[in-house]
N, C-alpha and C positions, 0 to 999 in steps of 0.2 A: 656474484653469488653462485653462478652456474659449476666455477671451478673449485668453487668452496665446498659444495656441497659431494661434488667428485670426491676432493682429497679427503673429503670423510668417509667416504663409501671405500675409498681407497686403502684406509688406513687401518682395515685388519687384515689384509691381506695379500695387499696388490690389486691394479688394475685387473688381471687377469682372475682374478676369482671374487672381486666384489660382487658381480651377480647373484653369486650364491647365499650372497648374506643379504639381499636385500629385504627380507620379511625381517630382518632385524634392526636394518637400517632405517627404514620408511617410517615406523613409527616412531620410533627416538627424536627423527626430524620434524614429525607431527605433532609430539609431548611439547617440543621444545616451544612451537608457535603457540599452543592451548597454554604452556604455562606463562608464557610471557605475554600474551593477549589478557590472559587473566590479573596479572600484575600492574597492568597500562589501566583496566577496569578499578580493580581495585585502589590505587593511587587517585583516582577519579573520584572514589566513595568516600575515603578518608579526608582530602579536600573539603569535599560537601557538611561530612559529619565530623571532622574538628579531630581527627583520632585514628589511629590504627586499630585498636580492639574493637571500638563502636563499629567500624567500617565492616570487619572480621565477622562481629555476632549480625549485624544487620543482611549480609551477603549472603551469612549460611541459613538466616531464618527465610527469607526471603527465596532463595531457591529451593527448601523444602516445600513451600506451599503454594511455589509456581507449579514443580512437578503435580504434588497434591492437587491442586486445582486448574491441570493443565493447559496453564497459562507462559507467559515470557519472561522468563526472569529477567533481572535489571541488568546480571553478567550472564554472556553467551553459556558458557561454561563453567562451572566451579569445580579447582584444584585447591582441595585444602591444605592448608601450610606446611604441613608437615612432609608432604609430597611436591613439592614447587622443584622447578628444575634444579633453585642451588642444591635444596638437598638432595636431589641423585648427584650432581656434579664434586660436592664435596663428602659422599659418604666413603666412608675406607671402603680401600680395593679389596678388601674380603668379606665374603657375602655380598658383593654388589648386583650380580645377578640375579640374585633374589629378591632384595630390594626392589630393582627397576620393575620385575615381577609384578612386585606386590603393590605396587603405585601405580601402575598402570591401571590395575586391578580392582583398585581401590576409587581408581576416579573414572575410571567407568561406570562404578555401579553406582556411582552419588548422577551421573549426568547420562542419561537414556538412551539420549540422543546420540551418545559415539557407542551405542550394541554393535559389536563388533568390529572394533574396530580395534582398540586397546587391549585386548584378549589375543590377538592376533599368532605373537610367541611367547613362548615363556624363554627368559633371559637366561637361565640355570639350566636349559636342555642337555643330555647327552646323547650319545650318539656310540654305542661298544664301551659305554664306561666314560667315554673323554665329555668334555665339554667342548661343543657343540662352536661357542664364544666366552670365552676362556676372559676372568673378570679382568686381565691385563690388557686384552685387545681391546674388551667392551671399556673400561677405563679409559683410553686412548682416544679411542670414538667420542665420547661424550666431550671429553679434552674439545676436539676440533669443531664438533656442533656448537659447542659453549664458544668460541670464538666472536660471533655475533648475533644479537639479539633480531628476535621476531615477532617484537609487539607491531602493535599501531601505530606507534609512533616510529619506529624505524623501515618500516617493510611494508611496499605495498603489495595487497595481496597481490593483483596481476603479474607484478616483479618474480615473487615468489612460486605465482602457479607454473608461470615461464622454467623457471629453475626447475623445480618437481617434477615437470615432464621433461626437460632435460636430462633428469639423474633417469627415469623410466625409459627412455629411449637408449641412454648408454646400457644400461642394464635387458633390455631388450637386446639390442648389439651382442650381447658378449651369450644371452641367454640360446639366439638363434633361431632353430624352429618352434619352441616351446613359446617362445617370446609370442607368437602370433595369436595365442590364447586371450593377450588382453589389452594389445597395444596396436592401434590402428594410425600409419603413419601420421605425423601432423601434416603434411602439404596435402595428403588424401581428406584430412577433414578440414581444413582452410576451402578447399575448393569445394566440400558440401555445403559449407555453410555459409560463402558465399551466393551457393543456389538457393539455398533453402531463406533467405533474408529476414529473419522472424519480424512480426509485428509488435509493438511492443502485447502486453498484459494476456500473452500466447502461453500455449503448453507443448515441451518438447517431451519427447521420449525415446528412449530408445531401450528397446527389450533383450538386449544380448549388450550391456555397457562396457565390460571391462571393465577398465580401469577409468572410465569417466572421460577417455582423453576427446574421442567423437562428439559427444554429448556438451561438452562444454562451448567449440569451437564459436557453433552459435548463435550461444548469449555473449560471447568475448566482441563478437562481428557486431551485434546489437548492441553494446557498450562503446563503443569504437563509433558507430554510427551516431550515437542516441548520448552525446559528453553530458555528465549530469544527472540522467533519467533511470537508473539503476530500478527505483522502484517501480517502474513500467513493465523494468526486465523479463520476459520469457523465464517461468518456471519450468525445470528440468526435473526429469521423471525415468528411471531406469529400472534395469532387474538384470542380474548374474546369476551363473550358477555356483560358479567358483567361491571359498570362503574368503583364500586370503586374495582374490582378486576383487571381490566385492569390498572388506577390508581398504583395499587399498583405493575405489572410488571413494569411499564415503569421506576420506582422510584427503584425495585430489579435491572435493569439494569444499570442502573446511578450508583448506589452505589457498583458495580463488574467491572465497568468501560469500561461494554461496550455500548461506544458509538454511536457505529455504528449498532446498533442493529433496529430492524423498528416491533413497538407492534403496531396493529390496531385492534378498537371497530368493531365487528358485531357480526349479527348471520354466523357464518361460511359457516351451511347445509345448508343455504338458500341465503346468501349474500358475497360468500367466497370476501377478499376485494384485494388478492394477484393473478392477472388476466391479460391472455396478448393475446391480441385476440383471445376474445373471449372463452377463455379455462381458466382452472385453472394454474397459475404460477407453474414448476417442481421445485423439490428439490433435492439436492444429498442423502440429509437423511430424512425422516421426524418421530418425536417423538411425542406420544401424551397419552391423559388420558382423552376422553371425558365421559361426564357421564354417566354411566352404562345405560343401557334400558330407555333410553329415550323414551316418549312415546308423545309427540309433534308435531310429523313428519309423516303425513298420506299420502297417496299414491300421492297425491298434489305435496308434497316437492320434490315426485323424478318425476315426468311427467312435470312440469313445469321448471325440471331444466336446463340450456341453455348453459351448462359448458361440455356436456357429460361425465358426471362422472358415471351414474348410469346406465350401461351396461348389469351388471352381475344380473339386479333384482331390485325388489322394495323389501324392507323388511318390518316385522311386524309391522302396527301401533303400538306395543308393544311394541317395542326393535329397538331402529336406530341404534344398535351398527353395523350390516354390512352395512349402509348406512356408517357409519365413514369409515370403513375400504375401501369402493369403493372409496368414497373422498379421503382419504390419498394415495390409490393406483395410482387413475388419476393426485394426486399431484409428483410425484417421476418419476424423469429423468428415463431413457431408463437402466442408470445402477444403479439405485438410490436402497437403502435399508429403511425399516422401521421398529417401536419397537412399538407395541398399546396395552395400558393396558385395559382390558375391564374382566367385569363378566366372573365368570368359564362357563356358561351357553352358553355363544357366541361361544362355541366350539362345545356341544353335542346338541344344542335343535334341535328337531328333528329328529335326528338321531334313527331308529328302527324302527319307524313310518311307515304307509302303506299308507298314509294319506297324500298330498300334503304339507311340508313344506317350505315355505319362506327363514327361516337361512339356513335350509339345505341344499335348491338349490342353494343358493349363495354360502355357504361353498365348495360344491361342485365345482360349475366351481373357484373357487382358487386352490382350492388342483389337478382338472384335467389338468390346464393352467399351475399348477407346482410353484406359486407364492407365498406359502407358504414355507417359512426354517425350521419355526420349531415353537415351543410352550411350554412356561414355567410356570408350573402350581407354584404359589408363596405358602405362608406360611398363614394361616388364621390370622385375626385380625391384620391386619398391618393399613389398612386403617381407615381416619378418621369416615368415613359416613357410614361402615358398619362392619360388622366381616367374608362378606366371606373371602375367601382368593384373588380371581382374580387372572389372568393368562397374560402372555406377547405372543402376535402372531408376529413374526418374518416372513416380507417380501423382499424379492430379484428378483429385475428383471432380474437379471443378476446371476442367480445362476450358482456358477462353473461346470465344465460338470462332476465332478467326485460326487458332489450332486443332479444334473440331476434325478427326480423320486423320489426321498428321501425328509425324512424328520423328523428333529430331536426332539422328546419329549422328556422335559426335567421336572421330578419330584423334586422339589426343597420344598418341605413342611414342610420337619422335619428340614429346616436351619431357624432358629428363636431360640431370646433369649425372655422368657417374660418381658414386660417393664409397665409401668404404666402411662397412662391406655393402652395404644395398644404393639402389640409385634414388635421387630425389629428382621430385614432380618437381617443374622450373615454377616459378612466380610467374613466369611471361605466359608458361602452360593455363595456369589459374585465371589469367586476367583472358584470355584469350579464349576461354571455353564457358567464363560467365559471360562474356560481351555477343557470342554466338548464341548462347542461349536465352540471354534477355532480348535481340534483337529477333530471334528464331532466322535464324538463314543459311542459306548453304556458304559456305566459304572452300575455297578451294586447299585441298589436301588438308583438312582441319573437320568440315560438318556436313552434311546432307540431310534437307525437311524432305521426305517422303511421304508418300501416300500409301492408304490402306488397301491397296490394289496390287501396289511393289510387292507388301510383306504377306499379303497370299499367294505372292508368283513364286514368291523364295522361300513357303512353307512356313512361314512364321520365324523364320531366320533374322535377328536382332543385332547381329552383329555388324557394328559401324567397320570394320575390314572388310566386310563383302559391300559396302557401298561408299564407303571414301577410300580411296587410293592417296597412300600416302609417298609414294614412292615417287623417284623422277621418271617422269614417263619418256621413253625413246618415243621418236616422230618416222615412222615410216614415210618416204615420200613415193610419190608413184611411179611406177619403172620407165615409164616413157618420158619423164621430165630426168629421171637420171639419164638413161638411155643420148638423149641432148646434149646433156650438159659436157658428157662423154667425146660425145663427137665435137662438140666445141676444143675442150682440153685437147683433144686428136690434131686438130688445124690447128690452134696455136701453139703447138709442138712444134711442129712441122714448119711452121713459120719461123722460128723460132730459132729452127735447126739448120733451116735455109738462110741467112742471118748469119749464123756463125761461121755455115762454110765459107760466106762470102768474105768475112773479115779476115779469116784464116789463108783464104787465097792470096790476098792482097798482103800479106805477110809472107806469101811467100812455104806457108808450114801447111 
């Protein structure tokens, strides 16, 4: 499925520029599951009710006064007939762009629940006059999505979410730095979400989502554990700022099947939208990847904010990364946990300084209030938008009393394979920095439990490279036992030598 879905993304353009078309691509791949989901439902209702038309007037009456009375309809979605995948697939290639358009458009406004998501492009764009996707390519395209069906009965969803973020991460690949806006590697959220191990009938969040791909990890880890208990499941809770990358969570959730999931457009730091008098909504977990040193957010963003989040500090017009971290902290229940990937930087800046710093104060009341777990210094070049490596801050309100003052650095750098073009966090790296962190222990060239003692001597310095050495360490030995060994080599030279002359004589040479 993974290659199938390529040679579609492939197929207006080449490898080489399918990126650019993915706001076109995404959702056609999205239409095609909603309208063949709804096909497998409908088949279902005609069964029951003896009849195709009866099925037809019962489904449409029925989802009007689910909406109406904001209830569950009997189908997830309704695509009325007239718009169902064959007829985009079989409409003449002139005016097809339009069409797709207009369908999209049209079964959006009949079902709520995909705002935003089917609005995403218009298929008929120009661009200087030309078309943008020209109704022969876009004809072509539908050709190769039309290849296999994506009901219920054929596709399961994990199969499919798998594939989705495959075709995302190729498209990331080719997009480069821009790519970092909404895709946070999979092996970086495998290993949050093996830390984070949700309970079941729990609440995830994460307030900078993307593309959904973080956010999911999870509840997949939870389904994986929990064979069967789906409805236990951990509900998922986000917010972007982006249109067409919000867009494109809402459309990663649909196609993993989770339903029940609630993605919402804003600015987070300034407009969080998950709010319940007047405070920010708690979480049991919350996961996230906002953008590195943001520099957006000037001392405004935290004095005007009316959510009390921003307690411990205002941080650097240059870096809102511990403004996230205050937000995510005032986000999380009483016993709630957190995983934030941010710059290696967000650990040490300032640290040594004599000099008034910003991070450092804030870092500090975390590490003295004891709300830090621990910190995982990742591998370099994993991410799209840059080559540091970045690190994981690990929060617990509720730390156990035998981690009470502690706190675990964890050096994970040399777990990487190189890949092209970025490198991937190993599987051995993942199993190897959960099993330290659920046992809490030092391991050599891998973790170190420190104490609150250490990280006042290092200035509130957080970085697992200034306290795990990952390197082979040379062994000085001490000069008097070299010194010996020396004089030994010396004599048995010399014996040695004395030996040779002697055989050499008796030879005569």
């Amino acid at each position: 499925m993974e290659q199938w879905l390529w040679d579609a993304a492939c197929k207006i353009r080449g490898a080489t520029d399918a990126p650019k078309f993915k706001d076109f691509i995404l959702p056609l791949i999205f239409y095609k599951r909603l309208s063949d989901v709804f096909d497998d439902e409908y088949e279902k209702c005609a069964e029951k009710f003896g009849g195709g038309d009866l099925a037809r007037a019962f489904i449409e009456a029925d989802h009007k006064d689910a909406i109406k009375n904001n209830r569950q309809p009997i189908v997830r979605y309704y695509v009325p007939h007239e718009y169902r995948w064959e007829a985009i697939r079989f409409h003449p290639k002139d005016g097809l762009g339009e069409f797709v358009t207009t369908a999209m458009r049209e079964v959006a406004k009949r079902n709520p629940g995909l705002s935003g998501t089917l609005t995403l492009k218009d298929y008929n764009e120009k661009q200087s006059n030309q078309r943008v996707l020209d109704d022969d390519h876009l004809k072509d395209l539908i050709e190769v999505i039309s290849r296999h069906r994506l009901g219920l009965k054929n596709t399961n969803a994990d199969v499919l979410g798998e594939a989705y973020e495959y075709l995302l991460r190729k498209f990331a690949e080719g997009q480069g730095q821009s790519a970092g806006e909404f895709l946070t590697p999979s092996e970086v959220g495998w290993l949050i979400a093996e830390i984070i191990d949700p309970e079941p009938y729990t609440k995830i969040y994460d307030p900078t989502c993307g593309s959904g791909r973080l956010l999911t990890k999870p509840r997949l880890v939870f389904n994986r554990k929990h064979p069967g208990e789906e409805s236990k499941a951990p509900r998922l809770f986000g917010q972007e700022l982006n249109w067409t990358t919000f867009a494109i969570a809402k459309m990663n959730m649909f196609l993993q099947d989770f339903t029940d999931t609630q993605i919402e457009i804003g600015d987070t730091f300034r407009q969080p939208k998950f709010t319940v008098d007047k405070k920010v909504m708690r979480f049991d977990y919350v996961v996230a990847n906002p953008m590195w040193n943001q520099d957006n957010y000037g001392a405004d963003a935290y004095e005007e904010d009316s959510f009390e989040r921003f307690k411990d500090g205002i941080a650097s017009k240059s870096s809102a990364d511990w403004g996230w971290v205050q937000h995510i902290w005032a986000s999380l229940k009483d016993n709630g946990r957190a995983a934030v990937v941010l710059d290696t930087g967000a650990v040490s800046r300032g640290s040594g300084s004599q000099n008034k710093n910003q991070e450092r104060d804030i870092r500090k009341e975390f590490v003295e209030k004891d709300r830090v777990e621990g910190v995982i210094l990742l591998p370099e070049n994993l991410f799209y938008n840059t080559t540091a490596p970045g690190v994981v801050i690990l929060l617990n309100r509720l730390k156990p009393l035998n981690r009470k003052g502690e706190f675990l650095l964890i050096n994970a750098a040399d777990y990487f394979v190189k890949g092209d073009p970025k490198n991937i966090l190993t599987k051995e790296g993942i199993k190897a920095v959960d099993e330290v962190y659920r046992n809490w222990e030092t391991r050599e060239k891998l973790s170190k439990v420190i104490k609150l003692e250490e990280l006042r001597e290092a200035d509130y310095n957080l970085s697992p490279s200034q306290f795990v050495d990952v390197s082979d360490k040379v062994v000085h030995r001490a000069i008097a036992d070299i010194l010996t060994d020396l004089a030994v080599a010396r004599q048995d030279r010399e014996w040695a030598d004395k030996d040779l002359a002697e055989v050499l004589a008796k030879l005569n040479l």
